[in-house]
C-alpha positions as CSV (number, residue, x, y, z in Angstrom):
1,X,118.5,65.6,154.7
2,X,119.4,68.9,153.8
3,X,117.5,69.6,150.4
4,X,118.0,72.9,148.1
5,X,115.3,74.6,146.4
6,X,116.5,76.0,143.6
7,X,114.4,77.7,141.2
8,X,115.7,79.3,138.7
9,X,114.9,81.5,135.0
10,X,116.0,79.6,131.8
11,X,115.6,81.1,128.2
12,X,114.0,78.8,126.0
13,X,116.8,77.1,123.5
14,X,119.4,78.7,125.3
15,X,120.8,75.6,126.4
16,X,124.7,76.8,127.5
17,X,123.0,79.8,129.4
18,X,120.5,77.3,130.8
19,X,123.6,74.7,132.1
20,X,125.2,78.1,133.5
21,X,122.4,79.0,135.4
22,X,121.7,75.7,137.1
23,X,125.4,75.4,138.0
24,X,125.4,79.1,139.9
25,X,122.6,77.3,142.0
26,X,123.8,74.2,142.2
27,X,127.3,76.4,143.4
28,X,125.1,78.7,146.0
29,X,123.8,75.4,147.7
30,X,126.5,73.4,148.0
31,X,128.0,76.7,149.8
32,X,125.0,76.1,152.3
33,X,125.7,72.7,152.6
34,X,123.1,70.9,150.9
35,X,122.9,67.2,150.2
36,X,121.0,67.4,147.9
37,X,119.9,70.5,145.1
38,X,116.5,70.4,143.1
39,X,115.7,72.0,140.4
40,X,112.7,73.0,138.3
41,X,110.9,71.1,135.6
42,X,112.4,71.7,132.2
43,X,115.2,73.7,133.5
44,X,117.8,72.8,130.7
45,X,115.8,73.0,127.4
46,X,113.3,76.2,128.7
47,X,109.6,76.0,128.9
48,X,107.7,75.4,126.8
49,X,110.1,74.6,124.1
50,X,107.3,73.9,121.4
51,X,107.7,72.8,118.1
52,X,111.2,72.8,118.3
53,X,111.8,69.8,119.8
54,X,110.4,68.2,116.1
55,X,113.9,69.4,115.1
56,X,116.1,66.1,116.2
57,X,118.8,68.6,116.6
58,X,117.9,70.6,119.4
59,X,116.6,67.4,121.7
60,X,120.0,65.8,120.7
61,X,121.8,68.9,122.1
62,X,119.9,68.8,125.3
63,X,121.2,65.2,125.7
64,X,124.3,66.4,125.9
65,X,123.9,69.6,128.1
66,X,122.1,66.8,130.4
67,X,125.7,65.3,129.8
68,X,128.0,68.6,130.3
69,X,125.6,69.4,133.4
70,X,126.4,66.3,135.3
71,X,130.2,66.4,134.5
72,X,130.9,69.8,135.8
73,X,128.5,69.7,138.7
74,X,129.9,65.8,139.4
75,X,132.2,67.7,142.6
76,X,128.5,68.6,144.6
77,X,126.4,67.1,145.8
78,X,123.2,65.1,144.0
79,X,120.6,67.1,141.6
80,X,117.3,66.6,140.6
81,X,117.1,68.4,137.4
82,X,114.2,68.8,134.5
83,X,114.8,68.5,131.0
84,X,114.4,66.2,128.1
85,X,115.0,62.5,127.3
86,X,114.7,59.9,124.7
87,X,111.3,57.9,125.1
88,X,110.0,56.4,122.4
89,X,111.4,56.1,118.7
90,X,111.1,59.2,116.8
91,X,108.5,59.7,113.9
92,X,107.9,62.5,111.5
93,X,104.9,63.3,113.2
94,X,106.2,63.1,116.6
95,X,109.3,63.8,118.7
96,X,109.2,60.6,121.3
97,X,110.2,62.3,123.9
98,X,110.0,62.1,127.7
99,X,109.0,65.5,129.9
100,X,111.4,64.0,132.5
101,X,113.5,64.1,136.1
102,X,116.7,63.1,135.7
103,X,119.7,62.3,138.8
104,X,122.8,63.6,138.0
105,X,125.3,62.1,140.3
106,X,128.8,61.6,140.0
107,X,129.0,62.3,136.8
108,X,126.3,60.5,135.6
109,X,122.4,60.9,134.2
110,X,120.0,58.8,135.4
111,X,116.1,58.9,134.3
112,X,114.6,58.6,138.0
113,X,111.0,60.2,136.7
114,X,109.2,61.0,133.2
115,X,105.5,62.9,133.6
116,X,103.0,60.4,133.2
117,X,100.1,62.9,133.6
118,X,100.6,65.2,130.2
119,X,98.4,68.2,130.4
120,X,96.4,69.2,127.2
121,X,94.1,72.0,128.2
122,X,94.7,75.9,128.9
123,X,98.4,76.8,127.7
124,X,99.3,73.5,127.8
125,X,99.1,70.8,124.9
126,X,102.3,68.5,126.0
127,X,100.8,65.4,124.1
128,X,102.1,67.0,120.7
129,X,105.7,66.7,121.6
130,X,105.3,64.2,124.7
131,X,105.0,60.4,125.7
132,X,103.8,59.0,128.8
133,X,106.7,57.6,130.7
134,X,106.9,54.5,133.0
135,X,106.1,54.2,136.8
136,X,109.5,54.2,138.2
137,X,110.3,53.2,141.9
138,X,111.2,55.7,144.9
139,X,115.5,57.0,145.0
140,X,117.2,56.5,148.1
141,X,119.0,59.6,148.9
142,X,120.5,59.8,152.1
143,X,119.1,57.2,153.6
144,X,115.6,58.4,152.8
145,X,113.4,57.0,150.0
146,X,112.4,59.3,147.9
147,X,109.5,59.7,145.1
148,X,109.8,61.8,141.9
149,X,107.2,63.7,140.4
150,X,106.9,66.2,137.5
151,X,104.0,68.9,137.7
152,X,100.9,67.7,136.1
153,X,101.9,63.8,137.7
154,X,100.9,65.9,141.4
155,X,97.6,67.3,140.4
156,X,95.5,64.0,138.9
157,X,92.4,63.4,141.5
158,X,91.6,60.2,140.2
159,X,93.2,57.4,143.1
160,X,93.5,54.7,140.6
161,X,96.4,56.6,138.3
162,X,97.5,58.9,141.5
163,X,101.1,58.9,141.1
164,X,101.9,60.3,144.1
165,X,100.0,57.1,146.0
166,X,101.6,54.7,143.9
167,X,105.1,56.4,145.2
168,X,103.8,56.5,148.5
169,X,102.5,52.8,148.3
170,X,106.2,51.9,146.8
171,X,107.7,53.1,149.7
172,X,108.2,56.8,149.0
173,X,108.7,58.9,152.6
174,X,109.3,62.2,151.1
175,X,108.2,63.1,147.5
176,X,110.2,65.9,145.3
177,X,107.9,67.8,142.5
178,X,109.5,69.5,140.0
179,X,107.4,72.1,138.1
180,X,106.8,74.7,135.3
181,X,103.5,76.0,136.5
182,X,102.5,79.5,135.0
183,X,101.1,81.9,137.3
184,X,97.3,82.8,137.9
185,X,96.3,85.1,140.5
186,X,94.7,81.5,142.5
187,X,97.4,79.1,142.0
188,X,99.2,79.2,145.2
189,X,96.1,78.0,146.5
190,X,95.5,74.9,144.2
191,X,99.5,73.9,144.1
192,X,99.0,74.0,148.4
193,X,95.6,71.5,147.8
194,X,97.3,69.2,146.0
195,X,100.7,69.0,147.7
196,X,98.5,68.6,150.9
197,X,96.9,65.4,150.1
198,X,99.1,63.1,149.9
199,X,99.9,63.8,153.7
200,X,103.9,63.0,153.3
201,X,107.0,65.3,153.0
202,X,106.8,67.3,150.1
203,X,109.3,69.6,148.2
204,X,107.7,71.9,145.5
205,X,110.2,73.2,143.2
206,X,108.8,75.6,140.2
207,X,110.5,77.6,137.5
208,X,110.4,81.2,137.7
209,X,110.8,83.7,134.7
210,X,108.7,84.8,131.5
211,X,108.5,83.5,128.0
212,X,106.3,85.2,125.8
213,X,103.0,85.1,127.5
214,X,103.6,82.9,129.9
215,X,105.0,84.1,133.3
216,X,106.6,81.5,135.6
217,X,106.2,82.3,139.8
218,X,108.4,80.6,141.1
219,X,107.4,80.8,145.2
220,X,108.8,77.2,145.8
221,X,107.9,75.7,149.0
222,X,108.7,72.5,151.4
223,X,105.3,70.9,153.9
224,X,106.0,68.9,156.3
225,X,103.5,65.9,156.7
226,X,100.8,67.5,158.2
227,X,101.2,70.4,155.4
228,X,102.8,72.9,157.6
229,X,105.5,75.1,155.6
230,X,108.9,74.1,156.8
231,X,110.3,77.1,153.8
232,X,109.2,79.3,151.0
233,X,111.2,80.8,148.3
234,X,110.1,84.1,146.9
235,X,108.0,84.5,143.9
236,X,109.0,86.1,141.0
237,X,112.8,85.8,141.4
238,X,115.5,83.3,141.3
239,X,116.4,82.4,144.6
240,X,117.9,79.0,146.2
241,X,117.4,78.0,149.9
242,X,118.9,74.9,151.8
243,X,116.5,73.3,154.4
244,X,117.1,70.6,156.8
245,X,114.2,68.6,156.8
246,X,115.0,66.6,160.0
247,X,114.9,69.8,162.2
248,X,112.8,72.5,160.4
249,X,110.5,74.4,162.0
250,X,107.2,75.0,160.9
251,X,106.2,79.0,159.8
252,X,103.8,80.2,157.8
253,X,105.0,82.4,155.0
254,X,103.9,86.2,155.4
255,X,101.2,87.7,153.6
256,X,101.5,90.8,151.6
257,X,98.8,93.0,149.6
258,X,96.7,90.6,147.3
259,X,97.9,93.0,144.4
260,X,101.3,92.6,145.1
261,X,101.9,89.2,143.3
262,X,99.6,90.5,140.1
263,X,102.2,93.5,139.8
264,X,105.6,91.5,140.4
265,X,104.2,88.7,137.5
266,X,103.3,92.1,135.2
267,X,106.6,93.4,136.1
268,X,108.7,90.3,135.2
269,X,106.7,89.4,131.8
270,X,108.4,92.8,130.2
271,X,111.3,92.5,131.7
272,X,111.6,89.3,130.5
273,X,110.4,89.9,127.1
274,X,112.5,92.5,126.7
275,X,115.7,90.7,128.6
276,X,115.1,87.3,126.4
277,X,114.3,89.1,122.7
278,X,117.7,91.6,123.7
279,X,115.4,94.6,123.3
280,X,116.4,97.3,125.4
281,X,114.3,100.0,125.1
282,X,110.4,100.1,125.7
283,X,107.7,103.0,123.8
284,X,104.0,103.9,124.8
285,X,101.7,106.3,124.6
286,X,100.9,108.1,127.6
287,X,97.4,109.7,127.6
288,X,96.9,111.0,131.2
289,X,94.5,107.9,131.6
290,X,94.6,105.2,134.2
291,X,95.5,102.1,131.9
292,X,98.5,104.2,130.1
293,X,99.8,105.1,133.6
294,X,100.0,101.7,134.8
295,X,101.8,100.8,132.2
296,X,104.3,103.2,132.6
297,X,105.0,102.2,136.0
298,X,105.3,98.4,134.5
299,X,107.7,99.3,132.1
300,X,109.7,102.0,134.4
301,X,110.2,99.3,137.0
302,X,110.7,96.4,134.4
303,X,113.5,98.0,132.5
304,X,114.5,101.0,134.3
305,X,113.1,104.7,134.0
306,X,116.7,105.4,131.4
307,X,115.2,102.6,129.2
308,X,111.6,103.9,128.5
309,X,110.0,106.4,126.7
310,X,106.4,108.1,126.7
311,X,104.5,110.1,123.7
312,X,101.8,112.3,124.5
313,X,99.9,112.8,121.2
314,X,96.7,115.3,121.7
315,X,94.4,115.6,119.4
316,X,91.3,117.7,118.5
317,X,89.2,116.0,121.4
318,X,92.2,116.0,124.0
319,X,91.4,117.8,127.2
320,X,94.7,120.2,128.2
321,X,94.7,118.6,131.3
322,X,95.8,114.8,129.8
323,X,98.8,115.9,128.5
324,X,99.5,117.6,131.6
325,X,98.7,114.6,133.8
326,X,101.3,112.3,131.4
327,X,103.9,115.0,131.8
328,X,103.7,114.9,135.7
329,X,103.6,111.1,135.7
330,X,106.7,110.9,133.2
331,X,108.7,113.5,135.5
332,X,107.8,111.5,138.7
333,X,108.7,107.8,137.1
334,X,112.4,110.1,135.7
335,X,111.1,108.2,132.1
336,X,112.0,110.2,128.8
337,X,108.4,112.4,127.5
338,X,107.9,113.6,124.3
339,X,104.7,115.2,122.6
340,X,103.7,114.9,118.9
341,X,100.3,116.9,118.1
342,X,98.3,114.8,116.1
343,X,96.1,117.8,114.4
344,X,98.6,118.2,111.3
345,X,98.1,114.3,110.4
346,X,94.6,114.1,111.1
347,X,93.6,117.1,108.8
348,X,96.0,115.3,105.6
349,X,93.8,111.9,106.8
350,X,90.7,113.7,106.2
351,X,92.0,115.7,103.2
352,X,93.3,112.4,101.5
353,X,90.5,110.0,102.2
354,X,87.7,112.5,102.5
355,X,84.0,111.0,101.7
356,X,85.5,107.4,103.7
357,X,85.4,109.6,107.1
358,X,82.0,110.8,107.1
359,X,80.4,108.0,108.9
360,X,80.7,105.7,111.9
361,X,83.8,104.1,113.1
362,X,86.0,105.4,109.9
363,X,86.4,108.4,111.3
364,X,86.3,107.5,114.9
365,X,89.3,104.9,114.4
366,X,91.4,107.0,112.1
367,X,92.6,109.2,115.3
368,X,93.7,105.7,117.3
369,X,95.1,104.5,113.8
370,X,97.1,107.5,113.5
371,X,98.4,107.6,117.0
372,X,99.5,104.3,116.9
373,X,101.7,104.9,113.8
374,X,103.4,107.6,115.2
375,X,104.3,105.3,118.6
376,X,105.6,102.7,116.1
377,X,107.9,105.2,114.0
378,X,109.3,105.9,117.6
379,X,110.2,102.0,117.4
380,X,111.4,102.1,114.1
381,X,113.5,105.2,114.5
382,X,114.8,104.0,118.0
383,X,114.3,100.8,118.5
384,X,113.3,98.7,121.3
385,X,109.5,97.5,121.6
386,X,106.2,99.2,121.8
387,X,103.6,98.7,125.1
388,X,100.5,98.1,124.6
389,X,98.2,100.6,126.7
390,X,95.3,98.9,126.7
391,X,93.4,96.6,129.0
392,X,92.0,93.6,129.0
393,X,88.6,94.4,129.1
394,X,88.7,96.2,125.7
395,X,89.9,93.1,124.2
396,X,87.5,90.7,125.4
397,X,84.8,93.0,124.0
398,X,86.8,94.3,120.0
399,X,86.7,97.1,121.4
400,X,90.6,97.6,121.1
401,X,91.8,99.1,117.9
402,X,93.0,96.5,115.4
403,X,97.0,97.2,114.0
């Protein structure tokens, strides 16, 4: 069978867009001859869509982008495709619905797969908006019987509710996984474990893209049965690839830098945030300091060097050399630099509030408070969004100036 990966970026709610997007894959691997195109967990609605899906209006639209999806992709060949059904009758206090896998095949939607498994730890608390589905029975696809899973249904380690043995046991000789699992700097690691264990064909197929503050990886992969990678998509990127899983190959994806993932997901969670909330434009302040520069370099390869702006704002207790440091940085990135001296407003601070600066952290926070009210008239002059320069270390400990 020739099987497509095809992970791609939805916007949450943005269910036309969405439908476009999975039929410019669906397009790209029929091109390459698929026989069959999967694609990711969720990939019609956006994930996670939240407390939205209490309003009975947007899960009633998704029904029928499932609907417009299969219609107009009814000429290709047949997708595996994430996204919402009806599962249960709807309450006021909650939606009913099935986190599902759905066949779209001429022209038709068929539930072939709801997540059994709903994850309610971390980011996750599907429960809220979820119900369990049904074990349902391997597809045959081209001659080839075929189990479904969704995400959290590949990773239980209990054998008694293992969905991918009760496939296996059912008959399943290849099984399809669709996903929306956010990226941590180890997950590649655990996704491999699990796929691994059920020693069968598997196909990994994972959204890519950010919403909010979750980043999706994408980096998609086929094993063959002794776990062996037969293909790997790239991470952070859409990207579809066709392989044949009768005559693949085993090779082992190449390894990069171990910081090279870390940046690409920091990369893609501004330029998404930006992308998805249509702000184009991005502010910070740029001290001289290690944690401002990497921001820079974030935002300058996120958006574009055109589409960013940095404010030095020395103060009283600025060494010369800071400003000169941002300067070079903001020349060498091509990123706009402006300075604001901060003296003038500190000095009508201390004249105004006078006695409530003359001890402790009032008057050591009134400089940060300051700065950060100029960066933000920036925002509200120009628009666009304001970086945060801080890191994360600072806010595990309060250390990070509140506002």
């Amino acid at each position: 069978m020739k099987l497509a990966l095809a992970q791609v970026n939805p916007c949450i709610g943005d269910l036309e867009g969405n439908v476009e997007r999975c039929l410019a894959a669906i397009a790209t691997a029929r091109s390459q001859g698929a026989e069959l195109v999967v694609l990711p967990e969720m990939a019609i609605p956006g994930y996670p869509p939240r407390d939205i899906l209490f309003d009975s209006s947007f899960s009633e639209a998704v029904f029928e982008a499932n609907q417009d999806l299969a219609r107009r992709s009814s000429g290709g060949p047949p997708v595996i495709v994430g996204t919402l059904m009806p599962g249960r009758k709807r309450t006021p206090h909650h939606p009913g619905l099935y986190n599902a896998a759905v066949l779209l095949q001429g022209g038709e939607v068929k539930l072939v797969a709801a997540k059994r498994l709903l994850p309610a730890y971390d980011v996750f608390y599907e429960p809220r908006w979820f119900v369990p589905g049904p074990i349902l029975p391997p597809l045959t696809l081209g001659g080839t019987h075929v189990g479904i899973l969704v995400c959290e249904d590949l990773w239980d380690e209990s054998y008694e509710s293992h969905p991918p043995a009760e496939l296996q046991a059912a008959g399943a000789e290849l099984l399809i996984c669709i996903a929306a699992s956010p990226y941590q700097q180890t997950i590649m690691e655990q996704r491999l474990y699990h796929a691994r264990r059920p020693h069968c064909p598997l196909v990994y197929v994972n959204l890519c893209g950010a919403n909010d503050e979750l980043i999706f990886d994408g980096r998609s992969f086929a094993l063959d049965a002794q776990g062996h990678h037969l293909a790997t998509l790239p991470g952070f990127e859409e990207a579809v690839r066709v392989v044949d899983l009768a005559t693949a190959r085993p090779a082992e994806p190449p390894e990069g830098p171990a910081e090279k993932p870390l940046f690409q997901a920091l990369v893609l969670g501004v330029r998404d945030f930006a992308r998805k909330n249509d702000l184009n434009h991005a502010v910070l302040g740029l001290s001289g300091g290690v944690d401002s520069a990497l921001v820079a370099v974030i935002a300058a390869e996120a958006l574009g060097a055109a589409q960013v702006t940095a404010v030095a704002i020395p103060s009283r207790y600025s060494d010369p050399r800071s400003t000169t440091c941002a300067q070079e940085l903001a020349q060498a990135l091509g990123i706009r630099f402006e300075v604001v001296e901060l003296e003038s407003l500190h000095q009508a601070a201390e004249t105004t509030l006078g006695e409530l600066l003359t001890h402790g952290t009032a008057a050591e926070n009134i400089q940060a408070r300051l700065r950060a009210m100029i960066l933000m008239t920036f925002v509200n002059r120009y628009g666009g969004m304001l970086l945060n320069t801080s890191n994360k270390t600072e806010l595990a400990l309060g250390y990070s100036t509140l506002y």
